[in-house]
One Martini backbone bead per residue (centre of mass of N, CA, C, O) as a GRO file, in nm:
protein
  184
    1UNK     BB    1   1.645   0.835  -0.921
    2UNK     BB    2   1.518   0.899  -0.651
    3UNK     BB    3   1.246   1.114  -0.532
    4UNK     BB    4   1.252   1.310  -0.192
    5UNK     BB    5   0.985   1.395  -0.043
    6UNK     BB    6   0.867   1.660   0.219
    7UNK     BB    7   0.592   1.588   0.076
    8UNK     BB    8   0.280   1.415   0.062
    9UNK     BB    9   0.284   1.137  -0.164
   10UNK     BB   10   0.067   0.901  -0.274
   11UNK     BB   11   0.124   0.570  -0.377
   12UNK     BB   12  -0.119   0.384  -0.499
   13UNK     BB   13  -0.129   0.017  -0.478
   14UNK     BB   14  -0.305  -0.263  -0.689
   15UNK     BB   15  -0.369  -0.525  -0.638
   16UNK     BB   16  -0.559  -0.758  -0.907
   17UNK     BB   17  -0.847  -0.996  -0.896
   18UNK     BB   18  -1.070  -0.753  -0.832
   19UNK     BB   19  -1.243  -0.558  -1.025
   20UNK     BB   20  -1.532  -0.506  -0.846
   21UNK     BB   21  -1.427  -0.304  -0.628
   22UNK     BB   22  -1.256  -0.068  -0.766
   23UNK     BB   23  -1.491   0.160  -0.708
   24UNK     BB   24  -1.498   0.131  -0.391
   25UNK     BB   25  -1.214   0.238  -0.387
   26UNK     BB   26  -1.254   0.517  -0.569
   27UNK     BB   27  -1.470   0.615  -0.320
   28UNK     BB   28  -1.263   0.656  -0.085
   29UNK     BB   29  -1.049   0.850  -0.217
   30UNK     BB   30  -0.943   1.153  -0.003
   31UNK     BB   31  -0.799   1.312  -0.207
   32UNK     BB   32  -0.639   1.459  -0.376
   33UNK     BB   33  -0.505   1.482  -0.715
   34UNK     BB   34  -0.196   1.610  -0.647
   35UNK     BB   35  -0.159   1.385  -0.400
   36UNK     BB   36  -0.211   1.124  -0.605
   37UNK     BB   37  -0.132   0.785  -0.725
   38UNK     BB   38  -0.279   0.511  -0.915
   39UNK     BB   39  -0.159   0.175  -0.930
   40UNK     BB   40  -0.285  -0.082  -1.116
   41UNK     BB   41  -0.244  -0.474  -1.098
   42UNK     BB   42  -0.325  -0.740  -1.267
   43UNK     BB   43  -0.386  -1.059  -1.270
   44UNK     BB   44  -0.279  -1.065  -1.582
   45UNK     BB   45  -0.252  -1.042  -1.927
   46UNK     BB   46  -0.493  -0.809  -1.918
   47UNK     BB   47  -0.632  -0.565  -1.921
   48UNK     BB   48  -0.934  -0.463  -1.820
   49UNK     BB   49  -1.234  -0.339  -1.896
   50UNK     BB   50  -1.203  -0.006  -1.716
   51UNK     BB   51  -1.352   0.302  -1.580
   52UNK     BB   52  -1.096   0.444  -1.379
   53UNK     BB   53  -0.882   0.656  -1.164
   54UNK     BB   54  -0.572   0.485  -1.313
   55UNK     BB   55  -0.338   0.302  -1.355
   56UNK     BB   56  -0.296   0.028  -1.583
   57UNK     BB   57  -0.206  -0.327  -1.535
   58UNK     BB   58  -0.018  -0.636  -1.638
   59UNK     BB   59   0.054  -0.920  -1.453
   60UNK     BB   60   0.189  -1.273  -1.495
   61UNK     BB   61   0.284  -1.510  -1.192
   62UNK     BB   62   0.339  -1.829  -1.093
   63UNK     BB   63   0.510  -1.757  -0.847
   64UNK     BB   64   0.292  -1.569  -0.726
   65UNK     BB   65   0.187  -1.477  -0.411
   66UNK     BB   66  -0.080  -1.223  -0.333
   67UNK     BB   67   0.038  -0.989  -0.524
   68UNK     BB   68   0.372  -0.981  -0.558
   69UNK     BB   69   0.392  -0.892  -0.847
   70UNK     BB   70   0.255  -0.628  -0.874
   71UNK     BB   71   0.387  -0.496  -0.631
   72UNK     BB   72   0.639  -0.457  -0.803
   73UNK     BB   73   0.547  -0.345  -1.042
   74UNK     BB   74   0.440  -0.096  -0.957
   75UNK     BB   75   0.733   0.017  -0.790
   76UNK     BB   76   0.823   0.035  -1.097
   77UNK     BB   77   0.651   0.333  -1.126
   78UNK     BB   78   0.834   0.449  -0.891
   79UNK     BB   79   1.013   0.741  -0.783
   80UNK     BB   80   0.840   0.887  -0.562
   81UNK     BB   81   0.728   0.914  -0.253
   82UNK     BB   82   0.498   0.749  -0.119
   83UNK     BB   83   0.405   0.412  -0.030
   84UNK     BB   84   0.085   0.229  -0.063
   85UNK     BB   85  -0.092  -0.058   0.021
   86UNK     BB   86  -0.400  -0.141  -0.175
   87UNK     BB   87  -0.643  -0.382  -0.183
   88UNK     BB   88  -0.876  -0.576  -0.336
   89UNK     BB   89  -1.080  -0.553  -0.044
   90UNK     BB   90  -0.967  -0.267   0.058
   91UNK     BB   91  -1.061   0.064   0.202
   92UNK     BB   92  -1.008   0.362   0.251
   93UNK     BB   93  -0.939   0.532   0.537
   94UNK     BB   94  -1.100   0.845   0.597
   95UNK     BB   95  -0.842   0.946   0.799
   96UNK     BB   96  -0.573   0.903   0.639
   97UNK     BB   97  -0.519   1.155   0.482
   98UNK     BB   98  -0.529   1.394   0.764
   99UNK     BB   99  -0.303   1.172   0.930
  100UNK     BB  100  -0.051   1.272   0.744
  101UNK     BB  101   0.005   1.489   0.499
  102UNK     BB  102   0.201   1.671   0.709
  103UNK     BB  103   0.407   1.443   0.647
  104UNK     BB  104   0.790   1.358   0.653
  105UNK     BB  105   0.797   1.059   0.713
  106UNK     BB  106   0.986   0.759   0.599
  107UNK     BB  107   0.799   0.577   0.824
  108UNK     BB  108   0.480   0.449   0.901
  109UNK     BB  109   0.246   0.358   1.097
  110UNK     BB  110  -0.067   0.154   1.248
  111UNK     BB  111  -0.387   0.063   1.301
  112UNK     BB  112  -0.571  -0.230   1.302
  113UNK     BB  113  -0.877  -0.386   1.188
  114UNK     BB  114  -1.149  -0.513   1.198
  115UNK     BB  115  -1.455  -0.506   1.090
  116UNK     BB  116  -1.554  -0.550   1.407
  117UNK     BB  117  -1.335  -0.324   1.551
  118UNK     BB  118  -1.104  -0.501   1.615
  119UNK     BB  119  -0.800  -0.573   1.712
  120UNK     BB  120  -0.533  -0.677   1.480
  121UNK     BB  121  -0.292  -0.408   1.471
  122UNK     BB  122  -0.100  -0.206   1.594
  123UNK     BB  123   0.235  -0.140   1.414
  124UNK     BB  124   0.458  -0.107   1.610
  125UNK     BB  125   0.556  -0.386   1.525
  126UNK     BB  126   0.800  -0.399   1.272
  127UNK     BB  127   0.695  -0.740   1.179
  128UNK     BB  128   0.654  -1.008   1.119
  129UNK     BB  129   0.297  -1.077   1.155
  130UNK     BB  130   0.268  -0.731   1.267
  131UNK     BB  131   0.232  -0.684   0.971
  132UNK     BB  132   0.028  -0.505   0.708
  133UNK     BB  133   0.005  -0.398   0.368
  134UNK     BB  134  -0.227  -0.162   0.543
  135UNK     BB  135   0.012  -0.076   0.771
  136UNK     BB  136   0.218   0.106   0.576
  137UNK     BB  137   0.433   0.373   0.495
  138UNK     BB  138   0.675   0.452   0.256
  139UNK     BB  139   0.938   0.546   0.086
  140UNK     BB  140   1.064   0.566  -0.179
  141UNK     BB  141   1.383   0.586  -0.027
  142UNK     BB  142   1.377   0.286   0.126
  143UNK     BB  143   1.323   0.087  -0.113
  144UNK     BB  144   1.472   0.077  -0.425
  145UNK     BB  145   1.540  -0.285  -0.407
  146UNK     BB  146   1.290  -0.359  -0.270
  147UNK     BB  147   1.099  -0.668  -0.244
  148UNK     BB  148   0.908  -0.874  -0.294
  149UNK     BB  149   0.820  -1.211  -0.231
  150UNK     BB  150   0.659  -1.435  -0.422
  151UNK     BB  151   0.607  -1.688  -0.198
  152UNK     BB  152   0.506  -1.505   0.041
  153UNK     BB  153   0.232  -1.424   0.255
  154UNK     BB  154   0.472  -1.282   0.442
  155UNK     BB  155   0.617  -1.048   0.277
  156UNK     BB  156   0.541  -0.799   0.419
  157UNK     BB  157   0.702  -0.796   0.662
  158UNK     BB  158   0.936  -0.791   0.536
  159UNK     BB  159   0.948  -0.508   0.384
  160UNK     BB  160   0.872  -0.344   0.621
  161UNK     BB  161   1.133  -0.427   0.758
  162UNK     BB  162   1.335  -0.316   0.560
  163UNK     BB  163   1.268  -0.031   0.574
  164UNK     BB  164   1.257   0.044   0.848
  165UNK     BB  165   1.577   0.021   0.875
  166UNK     BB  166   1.638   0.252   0.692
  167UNK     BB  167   1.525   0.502   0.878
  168UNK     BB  168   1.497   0.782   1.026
  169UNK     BB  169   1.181   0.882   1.006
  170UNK     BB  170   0.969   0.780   1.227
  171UNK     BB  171   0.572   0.694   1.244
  172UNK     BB  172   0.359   0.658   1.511
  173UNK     BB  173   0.014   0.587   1.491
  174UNK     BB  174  -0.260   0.576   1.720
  175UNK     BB  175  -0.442   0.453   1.509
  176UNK     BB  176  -0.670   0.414   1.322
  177UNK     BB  177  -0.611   0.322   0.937
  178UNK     BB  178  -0.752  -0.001   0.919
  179UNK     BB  179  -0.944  -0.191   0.749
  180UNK     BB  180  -0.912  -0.578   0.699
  181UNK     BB  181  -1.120  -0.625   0.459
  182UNK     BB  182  -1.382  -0.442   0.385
  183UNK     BB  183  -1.521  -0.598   0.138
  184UNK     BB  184  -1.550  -0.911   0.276
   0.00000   0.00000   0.00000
């Protein structure tokens, strides 16, 4: 059922409930297009009219909390490649695509800041509370069946924890590649 890739493939997820973002997201996004697909999904009942280079999609779940029902959303359109969460909050960071690309490790993780450049999360210790959806890339071969829980704000903790647990070839970045809320 999933194919995969020995190349960086990198599928980016973005729950939105602010579609206002969505342009400097896009302008963010410093990949090749041959190596990445976008896929948009709004806490909404209809996609909203919007022009970006992205597939997009909307579902509304009264259960879900913080855009967890989009992100599985999203999840359920990949097939292959690696999976990076990026909120309609926060930009890729400049450096993100050019520290990865020739990796073929199956669950990354790496340093986050906050907007005002102190460290938020070293991203080493992928484990509840210690890790955001903004800080670790996984394998969509290590995702399988693994879901966002739908009502819990520290889900991505989860989450990135069970999938690192499944890695055989985990890659530690000590470097920032993720600034919190860039957005905001």
């Amino acid at each position: 059922m999933y194919k995969c890739l020995k190349t960086m493939f990198l599928n980016i997820i973005t729950p939105c409930s602010r579609p206002e973002n969505l342009q400097k997201i896009a302008q963010s996004i410093n990949i090749p297009k041959e190596w990445y697909r976008w896929i948009v999904v709004f806490d909404a009942e209809t996609v909203p009219d919007i022009n970006i280079d992205a597939e997009l999609y909307a579902i509304k779940d009264s259960k879900s909390t913080s855009g967890n029902a989009q992100r599985n959303y999203g999840l359920d359109q990949v097939t292959s490649g690696h999976v990076y969460f990026n909120d309609d909050d926060t930009t890729l960071h400049p450096e993100l695509w050019d520290s990865i690309k020739d990796l073929d490790n199956d669950f990354i993780s790496f340093r986050q800041v906050w907007k005002s450049g102190a460290l938020r999360l070293t991203g080493f210790n992928v484990s509840l509370n210690n890790i955001d959806s903004h800080n670790f890339i996984t394998s969509n071969c290590l995702i399988g069946d693994t879901r966002w829980v739908l009502d819990r704000y520290d889900a991505d903790g989860l989450f990135a924890y069970e999938c690192r647990q499944k890695s055989k070839t985990y890659r530690y970045i000590d470097r920032i590649l993720s600034v919190y809320n860039s957005l905001k």
